[in-house]
C-alpha positions as CSV (number, residue, x, y, z in Angstrom):
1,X,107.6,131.1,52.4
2,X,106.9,127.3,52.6
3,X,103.5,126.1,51.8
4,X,101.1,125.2,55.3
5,X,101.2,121.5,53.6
6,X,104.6,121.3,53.0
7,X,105.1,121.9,56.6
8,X,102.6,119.5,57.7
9,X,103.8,116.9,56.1
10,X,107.2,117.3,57.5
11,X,105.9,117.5,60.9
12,X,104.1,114.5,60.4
13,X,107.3,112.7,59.2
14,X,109.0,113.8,61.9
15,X,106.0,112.8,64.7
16,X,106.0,109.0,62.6
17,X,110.2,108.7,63.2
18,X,109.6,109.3,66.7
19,X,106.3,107.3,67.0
20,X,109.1,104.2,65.5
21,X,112.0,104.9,68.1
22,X,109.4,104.5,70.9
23,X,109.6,101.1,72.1
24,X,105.7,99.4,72.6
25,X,105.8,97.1,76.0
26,X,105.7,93.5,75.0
27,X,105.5,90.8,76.9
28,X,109.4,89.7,77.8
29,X,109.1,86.4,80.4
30,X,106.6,83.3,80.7
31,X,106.7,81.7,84.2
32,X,104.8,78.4,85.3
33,X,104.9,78.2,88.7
34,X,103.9,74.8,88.5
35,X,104.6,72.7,91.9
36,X,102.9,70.3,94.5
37,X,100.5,72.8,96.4
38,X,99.6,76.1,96.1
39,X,102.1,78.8,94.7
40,X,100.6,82.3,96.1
41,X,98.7,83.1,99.4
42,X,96.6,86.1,100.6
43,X,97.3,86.1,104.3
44,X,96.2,89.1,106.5
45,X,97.7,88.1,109.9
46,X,96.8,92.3,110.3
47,X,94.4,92.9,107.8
48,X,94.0,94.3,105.2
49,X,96.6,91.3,104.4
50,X,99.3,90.8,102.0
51,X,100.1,88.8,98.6
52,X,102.9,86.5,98.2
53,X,104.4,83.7,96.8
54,X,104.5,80.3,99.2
55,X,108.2,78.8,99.8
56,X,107.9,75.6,99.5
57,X,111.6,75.7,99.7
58,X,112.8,74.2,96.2
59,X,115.8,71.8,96.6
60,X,119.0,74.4,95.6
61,X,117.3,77.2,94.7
62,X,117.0,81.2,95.8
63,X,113.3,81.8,95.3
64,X,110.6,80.9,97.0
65,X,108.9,78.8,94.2
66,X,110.9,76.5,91.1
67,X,109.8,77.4,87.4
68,X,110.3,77.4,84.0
69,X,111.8,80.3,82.4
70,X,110.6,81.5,78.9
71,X,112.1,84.5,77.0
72,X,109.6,86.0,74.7
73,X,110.0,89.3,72.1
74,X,113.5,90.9,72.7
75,X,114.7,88.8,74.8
76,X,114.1,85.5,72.8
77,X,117.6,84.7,72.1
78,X,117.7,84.0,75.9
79,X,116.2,80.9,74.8
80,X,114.5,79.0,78.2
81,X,116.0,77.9,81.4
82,X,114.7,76.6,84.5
83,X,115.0,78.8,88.4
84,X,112.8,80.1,90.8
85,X,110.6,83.1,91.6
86,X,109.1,85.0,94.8
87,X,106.9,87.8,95.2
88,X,106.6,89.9,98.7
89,X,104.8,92.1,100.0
90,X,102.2,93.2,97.8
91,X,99.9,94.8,100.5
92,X,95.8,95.4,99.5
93,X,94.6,98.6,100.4
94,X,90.8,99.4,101.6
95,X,88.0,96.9,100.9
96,X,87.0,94.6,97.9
97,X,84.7,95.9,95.6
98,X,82.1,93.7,94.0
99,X,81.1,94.4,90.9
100,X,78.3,91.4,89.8
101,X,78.0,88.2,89.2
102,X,80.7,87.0,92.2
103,X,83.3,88.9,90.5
104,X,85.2,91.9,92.7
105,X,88.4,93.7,92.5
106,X,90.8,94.7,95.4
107,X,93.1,97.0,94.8
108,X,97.5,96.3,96.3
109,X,100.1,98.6,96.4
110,X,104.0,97.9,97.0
111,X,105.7,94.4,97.0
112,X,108.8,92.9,95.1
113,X,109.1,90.6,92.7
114,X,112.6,88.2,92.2
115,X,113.6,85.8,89.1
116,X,116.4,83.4,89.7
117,X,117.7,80.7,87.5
118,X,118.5,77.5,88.1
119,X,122.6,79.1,89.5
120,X,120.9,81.5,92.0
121,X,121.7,84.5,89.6
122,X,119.6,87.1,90.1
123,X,117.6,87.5,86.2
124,X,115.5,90.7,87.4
125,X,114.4,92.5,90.2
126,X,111.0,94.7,90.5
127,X,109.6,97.2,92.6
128,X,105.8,97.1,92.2
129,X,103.7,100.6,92.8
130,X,100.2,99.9,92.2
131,X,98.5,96.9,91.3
132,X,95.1,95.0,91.2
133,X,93.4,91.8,91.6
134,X,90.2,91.3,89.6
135,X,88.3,87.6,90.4
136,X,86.0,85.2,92.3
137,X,85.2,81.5,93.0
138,X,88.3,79.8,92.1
139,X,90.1,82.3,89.6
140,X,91.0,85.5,89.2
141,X,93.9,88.4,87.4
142,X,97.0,89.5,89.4
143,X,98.1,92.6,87.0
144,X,100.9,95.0,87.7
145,X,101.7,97.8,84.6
146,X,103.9,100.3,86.7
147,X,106.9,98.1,88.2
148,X,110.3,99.4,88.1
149,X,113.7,97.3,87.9
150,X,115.8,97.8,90.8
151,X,118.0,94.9,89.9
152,X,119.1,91.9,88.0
153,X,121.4,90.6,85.2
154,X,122.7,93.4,82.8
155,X,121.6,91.4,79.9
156,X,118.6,91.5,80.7
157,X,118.0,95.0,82.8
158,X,119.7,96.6,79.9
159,X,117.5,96.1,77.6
160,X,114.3,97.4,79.6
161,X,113.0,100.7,79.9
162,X,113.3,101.1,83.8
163,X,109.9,101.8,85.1
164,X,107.5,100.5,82.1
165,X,107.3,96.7,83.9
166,X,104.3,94.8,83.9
167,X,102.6,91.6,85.2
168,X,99.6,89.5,84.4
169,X,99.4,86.6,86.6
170,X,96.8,83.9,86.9
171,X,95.4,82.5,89.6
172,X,93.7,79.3,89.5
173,X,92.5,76.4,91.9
174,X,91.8,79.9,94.8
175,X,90.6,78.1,98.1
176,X,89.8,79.6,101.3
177,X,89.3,79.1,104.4
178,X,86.2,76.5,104.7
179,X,86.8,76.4,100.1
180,X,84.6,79.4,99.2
181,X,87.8,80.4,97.0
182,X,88.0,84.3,96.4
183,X,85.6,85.9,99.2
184,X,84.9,89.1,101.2
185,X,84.7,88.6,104.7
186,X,82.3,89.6,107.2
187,X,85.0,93.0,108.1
188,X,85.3,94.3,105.2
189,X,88.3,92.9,103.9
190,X,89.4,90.0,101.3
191,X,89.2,86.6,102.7
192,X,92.8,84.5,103.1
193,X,92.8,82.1,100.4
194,X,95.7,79.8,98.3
195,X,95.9,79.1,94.6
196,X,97.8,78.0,91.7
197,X,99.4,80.5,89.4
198,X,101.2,81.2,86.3
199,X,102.7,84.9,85.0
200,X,103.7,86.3,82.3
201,X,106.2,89.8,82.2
202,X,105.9,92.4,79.9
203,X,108.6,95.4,79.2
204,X,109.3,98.4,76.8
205,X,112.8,98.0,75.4
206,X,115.2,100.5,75.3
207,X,115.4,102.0,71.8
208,X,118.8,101.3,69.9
209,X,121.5,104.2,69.9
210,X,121.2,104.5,66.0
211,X,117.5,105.3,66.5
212,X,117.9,107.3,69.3
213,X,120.1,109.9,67.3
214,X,118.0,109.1,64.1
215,X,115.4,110.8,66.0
216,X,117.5,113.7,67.3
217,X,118.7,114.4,64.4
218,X,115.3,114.9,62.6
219,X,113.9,117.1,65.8
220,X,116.1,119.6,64.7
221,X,113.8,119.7,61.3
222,X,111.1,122.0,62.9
223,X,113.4,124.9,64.1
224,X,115.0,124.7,60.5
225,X,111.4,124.9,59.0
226,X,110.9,128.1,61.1
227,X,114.2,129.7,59.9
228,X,113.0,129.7,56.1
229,X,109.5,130.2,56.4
């Protein structure tokens, strides 16, 4: 029979080889949606309003806002490029909730997200679920960690693990109505505001084939463990 630590440790080995296949998110795309004007705007024309980029209609291009395009991690041998970006639809759900010092949080759900480049290609494609915006005065956090790629360049999309995208954008220069930046109003929802932003976009990347069996083959190692203890 094969000694309790003997079997530990080849549990453990195993639990370590797939612990090294799974791919940890990291951030994949820097965007500066830097522009006259604002970039994003809260605007509940039926409240509780919705998130989106501004088009400020950039001479040639798709999306609704020009930037520069930075792969990071994986995707660095994309190098940088220049295109355009919109977001759509992000819609908050129930009321703001303060939590000190002028700070609150409002919670989103749904909305898309598009990256062109500077051709109109389509780079990537998102489906957000669930998001949040944490702020107040004149900044805040825009963060997403649930999105899932309906779309985009193959070069890109195959590299991602479907459903682990994420966002962190942030928002700067926030101005409402009258300039009291990020507010609650009087009914119980956000206030409308403007402001400046810049994102950055995380993924997980799909494992490489060789590790993928690497790790299949190894599972096999705990039924075989059974067999001649």
């Amino acid at each position: 029979m094969m000694r309790a630590p003997l079997k530990v440790f080849a549990c453990a080995a195993i639990a370590l080889l797939f612990s090294a296949c799974a791919s940890q998110a990291a951030t994949i795309i820097k965007l500066d949606l830097g522009g006259v004007g604002p970039d994003l705007t809260f605007s509940p024309p039926a409240n509780p309003g919705i998130l989106s980029t501004i088009d400020d209609n950039p001479a040639g291009l798709t999306g609704d806002q020009a930037t520069n395009i930075l792969f990071t991690s994986f995707l660095s041998g994309m190098g940088s490029t220049t295109g355009s970006y919109s977001l759509a639809g992000a819609t908050a759900v129930g009321a703001p909730t303060p939590i000190g010092g002028g700070v609150l949080t409002q919670n989103f759900v749904g909305g898309n997200f598009k990256i062109y480049n500077s051709t109109n290609t389509l780079l990537l494609n998102v489906n957000l679920s669930t998001s949040l915006l944490v702020g107040g005065g004149s900044g805040a956090f825009f963060n997403i960690n649930n999105g899932t790629v309906v779309g985009g360049l193959p070069a890109i999309t195959s590299q991602l693990v479907g459903n682990s995208i994420g966002m962190s954008m942030t928002l700067t220069n926030i101005n409402g109505p009258g300039g009291p930046g990020l507010t609650a109003g009087g009914g119980g929802f956000l206030n409308p505001f403007v402001g400046d932003a810049t994102k950055e976009i995380s993924a997980s990347q799909v494992p490489e084939p060789a590790a993928v069996l690497l790790a299949l083959c190894f599972s096999a190692v705990p039924m075989l463990l059974r067999r001649r203890g």
